[in-house]
N, C-alpha and C positions, 0 to 999 in steps of 0.2 A: 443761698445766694450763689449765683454761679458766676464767672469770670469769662466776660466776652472780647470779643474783639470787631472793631469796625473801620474800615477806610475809608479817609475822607480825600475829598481835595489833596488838602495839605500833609496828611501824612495818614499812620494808622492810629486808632484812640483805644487804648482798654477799657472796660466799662466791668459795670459790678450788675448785674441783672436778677433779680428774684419780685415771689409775691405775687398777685394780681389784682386786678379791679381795673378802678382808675391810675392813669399814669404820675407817678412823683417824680416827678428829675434831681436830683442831688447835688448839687456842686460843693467838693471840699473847697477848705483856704489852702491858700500857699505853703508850699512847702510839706504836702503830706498828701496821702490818698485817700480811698476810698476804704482804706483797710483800719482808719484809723476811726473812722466811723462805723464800724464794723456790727456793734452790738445796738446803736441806733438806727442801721441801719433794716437791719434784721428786726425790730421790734416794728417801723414801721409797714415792713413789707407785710406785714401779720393781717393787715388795713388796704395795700396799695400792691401797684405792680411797681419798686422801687426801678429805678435809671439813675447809677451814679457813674458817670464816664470820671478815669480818670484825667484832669488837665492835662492841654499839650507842657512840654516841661515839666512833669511829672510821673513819675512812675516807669510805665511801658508806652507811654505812649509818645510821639514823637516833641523832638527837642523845638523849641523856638526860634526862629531866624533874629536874626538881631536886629534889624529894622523894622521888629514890630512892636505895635502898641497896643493896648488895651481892646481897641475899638476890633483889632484883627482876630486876637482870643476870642471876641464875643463871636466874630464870624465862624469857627472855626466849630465852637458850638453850636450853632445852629447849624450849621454843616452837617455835623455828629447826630443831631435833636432830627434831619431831612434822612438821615444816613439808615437809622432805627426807627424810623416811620410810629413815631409815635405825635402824640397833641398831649403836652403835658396838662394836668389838671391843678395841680401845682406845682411850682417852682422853689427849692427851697436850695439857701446857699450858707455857707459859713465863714466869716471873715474875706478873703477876696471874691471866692464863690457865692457871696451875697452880693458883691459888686455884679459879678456878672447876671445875676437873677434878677435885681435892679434891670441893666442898662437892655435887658432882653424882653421887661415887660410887654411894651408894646409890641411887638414880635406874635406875642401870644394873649392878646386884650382879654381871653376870657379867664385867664389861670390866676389863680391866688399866689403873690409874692410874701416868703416867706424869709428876711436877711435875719439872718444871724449875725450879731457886730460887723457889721458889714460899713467899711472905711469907701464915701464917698470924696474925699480930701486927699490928698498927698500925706501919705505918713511918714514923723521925722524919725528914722530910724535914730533912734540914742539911747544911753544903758541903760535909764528907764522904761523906754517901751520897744524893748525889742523883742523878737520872739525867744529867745535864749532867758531873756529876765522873766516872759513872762511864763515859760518852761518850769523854770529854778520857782519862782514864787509859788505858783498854781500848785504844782506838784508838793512844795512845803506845805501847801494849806491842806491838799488831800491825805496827805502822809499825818497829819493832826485828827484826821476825822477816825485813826484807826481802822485803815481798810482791810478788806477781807481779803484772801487768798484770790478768790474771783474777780477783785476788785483792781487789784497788781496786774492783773495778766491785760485786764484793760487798757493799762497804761503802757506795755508790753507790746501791747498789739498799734498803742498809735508811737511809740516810740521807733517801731520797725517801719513804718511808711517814711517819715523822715530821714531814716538811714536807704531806704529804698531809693528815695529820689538824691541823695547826694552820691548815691554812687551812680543809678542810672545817668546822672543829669547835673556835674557837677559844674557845668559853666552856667547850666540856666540859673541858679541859684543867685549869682551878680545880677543875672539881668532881674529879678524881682527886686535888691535890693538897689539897680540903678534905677527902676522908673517905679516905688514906692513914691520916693518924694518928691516926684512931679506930676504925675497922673491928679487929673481934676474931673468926675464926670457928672458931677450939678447939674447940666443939661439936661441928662436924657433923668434924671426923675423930676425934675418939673413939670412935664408931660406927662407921667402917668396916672392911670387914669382905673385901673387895676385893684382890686383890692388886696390891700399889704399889709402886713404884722412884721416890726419892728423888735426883735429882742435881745435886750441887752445885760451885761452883767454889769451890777455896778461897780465890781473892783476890777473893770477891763483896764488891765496897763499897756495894751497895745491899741485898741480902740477906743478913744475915752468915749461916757457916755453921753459927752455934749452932743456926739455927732449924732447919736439917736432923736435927740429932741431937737437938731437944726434938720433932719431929714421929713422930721415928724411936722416942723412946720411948711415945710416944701410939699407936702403929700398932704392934701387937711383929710382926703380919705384914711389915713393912714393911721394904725394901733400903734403904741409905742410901750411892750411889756419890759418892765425891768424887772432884774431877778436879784435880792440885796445876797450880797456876801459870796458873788458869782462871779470868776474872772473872764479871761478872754476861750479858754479850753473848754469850758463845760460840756458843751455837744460829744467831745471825744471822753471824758472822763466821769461825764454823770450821765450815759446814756438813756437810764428809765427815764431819770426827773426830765431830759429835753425831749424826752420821744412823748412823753405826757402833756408836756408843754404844746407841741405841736397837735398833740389830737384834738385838744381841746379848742382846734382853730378851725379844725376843717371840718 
């Protein structure tokens, strides 16, 4: 996987690029990169030509104005998606970056949307579902299952993206926790019209999985996999079991 760089409009965007075939586009969640996905991400390239830009406010890539909202990040990716002249074949995202893969469907009618816990709602950030609780938890349950040597380095490796982006970007960080609990985009997936796979963990304490099955009834095309005994982190900490997860879609 190589580590690119592309200018948009708005600023410049790092990306993670390997693989070939058909195009994958990647969006992580908030608050981490592309590095945290590292070992899922490499599994699927094995299949695809992987594209996972890192978010503006995140990582190397430029910081966020503060007059912006959700609807401006999605521009900003498709910017980046015009920038590296690709036509993704599917779209796959992870907790915010499943919002953006959502609100971009129609963008790209023919691509398979693939959210991962993906929060269409305003999330209440509180100590039970915040990213630090669900950190502290996730990690206790992995740390139960007696992980391997190979297994640590995993968590290592998305540990250092979140340390990446607080230090590249330590104002952006307010702005995701000021517009969590107001952003609403219901809208743009009542219109789509795409085919989607919905997957959920069922012990998500940052996404609960009600929002799977209110999504899943807004989308009647739409798959809703639940995964039991699976929090909000899985994509970054059980990288076989998600990258299996996904094959078996496309």
């Amino acid at each position: 996987m190589d580590v690119k760089n592309s200018t948009t409009p708005y600023g410049n965007i790092s990306y993670v690029d390997g693989g070939s075939g058909k195009a994958l586009l990647f969006l992580h969640g908030a608050f981490s990169t592309p590095t945290a996905y590292h070992e899922l991400l490499k599994k699927l390239s094995e299949n695809f030509h992987v594209i996972a830009p890192v978010l503006p406010g995140h990582g190397r890539s430029f910081s966020i104005p503060k007059e912006w909202g959700i609807v401006r990040l999605k521009r900003a990716c498709l910017e980046f998606i015009k920038g590296v002249s690709i036509d993704p074949y599917t779209i796959i995202g992870h907790s915010f970056g499943g919002t953006l893969a959502l609100m971009m469907a129609s963008d790209f009618p023919d691509a398979r949307i693939i959210a991962i816990d993906a929060p269409i709602h305003a999330i209440r950030i509180t100590e039970k579902n915040s990213l630090i609780f669900a950190v502290k938890n996730e990690v206790k349950m992995f740390m139960e299952t007696k992980p391997t040597v190979k297994d640590l380095k995993k968590v290592l490796s998305a540990s250092s993206s979140f340390v990446s982006t607080l230090v590249c970007h330590p104002e952006d960080m307010q702005y995701f926790y000021a517009h969590g609990p107001v952003f609403n985009v219901e809208k743009y997936i009542r219109t789509i019209c795409n085919p989607v796979d919905l997957l959920w963990g069922s012990e998500d304490s940052v996404v609960p999985p009600d929002e799977g099955v209110h999504m899943k009834q807004q989308i009647p095309q739409a798959a809703l996999h639940t995964f039991e005994g699976k929090g909000h982190l899985y994509p970054m900490l059980l990288p076989e079991f998600t990258a299996q997860q996904i094959m078996t879609l496309l």
